[in-house]
N, C-alpha and C positions, 0 to 999 in steps of 0.2 A: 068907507070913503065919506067925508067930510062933504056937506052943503059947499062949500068951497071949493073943497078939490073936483066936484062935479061939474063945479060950474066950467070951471078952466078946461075940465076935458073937452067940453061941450063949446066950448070957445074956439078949443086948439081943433076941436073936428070940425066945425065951422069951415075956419080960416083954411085945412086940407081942401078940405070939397072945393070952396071955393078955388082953391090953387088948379084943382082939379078939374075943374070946367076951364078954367083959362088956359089949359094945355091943351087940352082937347078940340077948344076954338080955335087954337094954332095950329094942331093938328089937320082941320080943316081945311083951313086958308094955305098950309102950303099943301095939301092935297089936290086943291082948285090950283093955287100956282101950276103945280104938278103938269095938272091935265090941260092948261093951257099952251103951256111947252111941248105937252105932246100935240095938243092942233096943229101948233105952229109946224113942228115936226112931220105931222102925217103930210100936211099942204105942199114943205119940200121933196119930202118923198115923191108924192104923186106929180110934181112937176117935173122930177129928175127922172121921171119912170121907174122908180125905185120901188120894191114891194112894202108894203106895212110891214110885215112880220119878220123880225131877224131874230131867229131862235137864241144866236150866238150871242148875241147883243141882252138878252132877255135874260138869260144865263149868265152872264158877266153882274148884269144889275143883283141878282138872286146872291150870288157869290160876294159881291163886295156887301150888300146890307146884312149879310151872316155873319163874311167876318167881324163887321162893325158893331153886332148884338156880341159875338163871342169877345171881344174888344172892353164891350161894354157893361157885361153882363146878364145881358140882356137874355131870354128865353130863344135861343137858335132856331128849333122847329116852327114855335109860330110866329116868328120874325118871315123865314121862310114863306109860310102861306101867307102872312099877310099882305108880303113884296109879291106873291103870285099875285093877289088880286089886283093888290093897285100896277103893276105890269097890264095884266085884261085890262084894265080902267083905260089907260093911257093907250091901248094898243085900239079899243074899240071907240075913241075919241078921236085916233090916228085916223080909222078905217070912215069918220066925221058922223060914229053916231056917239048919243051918250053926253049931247053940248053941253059944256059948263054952264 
């Protein structure tokens, strides 16, 4: 490999990473979206006397973000666990711990 062709690599991996962290930071920010929606959420609930926890509901969300990795590509099982956690996220934000 050429002085040259090194450089460019080191350029093009640059510009990755950096692509890389700006997803990431989007990844964020609609996680925090996320979990605001579910405040809002948990607030209704408890004014409707509704319970936090709907299994059913929690299981619909797991189901469509699988399809949507299998859709996509995307790695199925830890798409899976990852929608468990951020489900806990939104569920124990609902229950109003965990403030964004």
């Amino acid at each position: 490999m050429t002085e040259n062709e090194a450089g460019l690599h080191a350029s093009e991996l640059a510009q990755l990473r950096h692509d890389i962290e700006t997803i990431d930071r989007r990844i964020v920010e609609l996680l925090a979206e996320r979990l605001e929606l579910g405040r809002k959420t948990g607030g209704i609930k408890r004014e409707a006397g509704r319970p936090i926890l709907d299994a059913a509901r929690e299981a619909e969300v797991i189901r469509r973000a699988v399809t949507a990795a299998r859709e996509l590509g995307v790695p199925q099982e830890a798409t899976r666990e990852i929608f468990w956690h951020i489900v806990g996220m939104s569920r124990r934000v609902q229950e109003g711990g965990d403030a964004p």
